[in-house]
N, C-alpha and C positions, 0 to 999 in steps of 0.2 A: 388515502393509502400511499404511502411510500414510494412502495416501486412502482404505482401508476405515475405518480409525478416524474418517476427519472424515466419511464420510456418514454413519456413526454417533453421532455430535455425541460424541465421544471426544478433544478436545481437548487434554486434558493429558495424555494415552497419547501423542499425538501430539508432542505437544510433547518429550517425555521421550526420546522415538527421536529426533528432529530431533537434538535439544541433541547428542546421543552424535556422530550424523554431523555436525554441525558442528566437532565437537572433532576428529574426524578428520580432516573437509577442510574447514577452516577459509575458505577460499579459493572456496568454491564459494558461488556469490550464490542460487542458486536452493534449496539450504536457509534460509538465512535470509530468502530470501523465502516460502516453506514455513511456516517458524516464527511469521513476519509476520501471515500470515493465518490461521492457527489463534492468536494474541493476540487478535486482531480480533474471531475467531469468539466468545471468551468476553469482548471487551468491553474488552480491555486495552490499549486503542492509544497509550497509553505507550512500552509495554515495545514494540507492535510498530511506533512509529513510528520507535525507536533502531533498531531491525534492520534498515527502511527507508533510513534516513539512514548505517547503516552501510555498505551494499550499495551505496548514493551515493561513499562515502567510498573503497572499495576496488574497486568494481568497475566503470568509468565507462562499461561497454561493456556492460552488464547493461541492459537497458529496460524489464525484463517488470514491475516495479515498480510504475512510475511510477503507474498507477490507485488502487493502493491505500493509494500516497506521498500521492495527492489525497485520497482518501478521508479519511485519517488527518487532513490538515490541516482537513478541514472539520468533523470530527468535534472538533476543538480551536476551532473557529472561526474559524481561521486561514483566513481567505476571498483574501486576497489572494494567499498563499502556495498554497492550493489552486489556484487560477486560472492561475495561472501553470504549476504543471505540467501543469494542463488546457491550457494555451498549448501544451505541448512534446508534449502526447500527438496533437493536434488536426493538429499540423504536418506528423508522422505519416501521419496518418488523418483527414481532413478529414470521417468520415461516422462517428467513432468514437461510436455512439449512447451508452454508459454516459457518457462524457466528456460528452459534447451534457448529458446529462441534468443530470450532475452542475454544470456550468456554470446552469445552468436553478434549480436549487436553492439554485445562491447569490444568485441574482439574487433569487429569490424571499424570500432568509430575511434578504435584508442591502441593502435598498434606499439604505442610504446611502455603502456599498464604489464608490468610483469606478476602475471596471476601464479600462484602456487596452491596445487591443492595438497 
């Protein structure tokens, strides 16, 4: 099972079964969202912000993302690019606290990013 291996910080087991179901249904966004956040978990937001940006690419109806799409860009530094999907999660959910926060974080670490909403 899945999510027994990530409360178990079993990451690359996890990752291993992901990869297999994605190969089989290619088409399904919530494995490679799956796969996104056990990357994340071991630190590789590289590889999990391609799964991210893939999931963008093929599946446009897919949203469950978007936090960890943000996550990812700030973790790059990509502050402005974060912000912005923090815009589309917010429009959503206007009491979205992780959003709120993470908004809060950029302001805090990059006082010279001139945000516009």
């Amino acid at each position: 099972n899945i999510k027994e291996l990530m409360i178990d910080d079993k990451y690359l087991e996890s990752i291993e079964i992901i990869e297999e179901l994605i190969k089989s249904y290619p088409n399904r966004p919530e494995y490679r969202h799956l796969k996104a956040k056990n990357k994340m978990n071991i630190k590789d937001y590289y590889s999990a912000l391609n799964q991210l940006l893939l999931i963008n690419k093929n599946n446009s109806e897919y949203k469950l993302h978007y936090f960890d799409l943000a996550v990812c860009s700030y973790m790059f530094k990509d502050y402005i690019n974060c912000d912005e999907v923090i815009s589309i999660i917010l429009k959503k959910d206007k009491s979205n606290e992780d959003a709120l926060y993470l908004r809060y974080k950029i302001y805090k670490s990059n006082d010279k990013v001139l945000m516009t909403y």
